[in-house]
N, C-alpha and C positions, 0 to 999 in steps of 0.2 A: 542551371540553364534548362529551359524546358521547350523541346518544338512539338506542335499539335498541328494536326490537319482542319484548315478551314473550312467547314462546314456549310453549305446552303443554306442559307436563310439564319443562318448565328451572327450573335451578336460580334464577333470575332471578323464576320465576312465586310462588316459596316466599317471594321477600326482596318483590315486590311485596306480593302477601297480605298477608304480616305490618306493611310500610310502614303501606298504608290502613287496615287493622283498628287500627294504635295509632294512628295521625297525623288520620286522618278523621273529619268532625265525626258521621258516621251510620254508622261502624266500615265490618267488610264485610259486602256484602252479597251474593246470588249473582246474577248478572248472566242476560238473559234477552235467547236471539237472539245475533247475529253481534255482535261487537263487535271493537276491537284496543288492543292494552294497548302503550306506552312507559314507559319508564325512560330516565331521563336522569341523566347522571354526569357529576361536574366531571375536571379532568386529571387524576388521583391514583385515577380510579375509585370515589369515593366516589356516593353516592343522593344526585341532589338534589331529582326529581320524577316523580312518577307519573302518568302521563294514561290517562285511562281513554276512549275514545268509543264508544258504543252506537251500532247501529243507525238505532233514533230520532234521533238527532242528525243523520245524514246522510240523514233523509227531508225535511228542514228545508227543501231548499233552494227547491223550489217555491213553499212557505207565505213563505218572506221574498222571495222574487222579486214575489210578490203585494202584500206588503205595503211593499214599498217600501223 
């Protein structure tokens, strides 16, 4: 298993795209802010998963340090 970060303008960012626009339950959408995209592939290089983390997500840590 191998995850890579998706790059700008790679060919990796065209096969992520079109992944979450068919597989995604709210298709795609255009992302807003810093964010960073992985692709993860089994031994054979096949697509097994797409992660997407925004911004937002890593403002989090404060508010759950808070909350316990």
């Amino acid at each position: 298993m191998n995850a890579s970060i998706v790059a700008p303008g790679s060919a990796d960012l065209n096969l992520f795209n079109g992944l979450i626009a068919g597989y995604h339950y709210l298709g795609l959408r255009n992302t807003i802010g810093e964010n960073i995209r992985y692709l993860v592939r089994d031994c054979r290089g096949r697509p097994l998963a797409c992660l997407l983390f925004d911004a937002a997500a890593w403002a989090c840590a404060a508010r759950d340090a808070w909350i316990g």
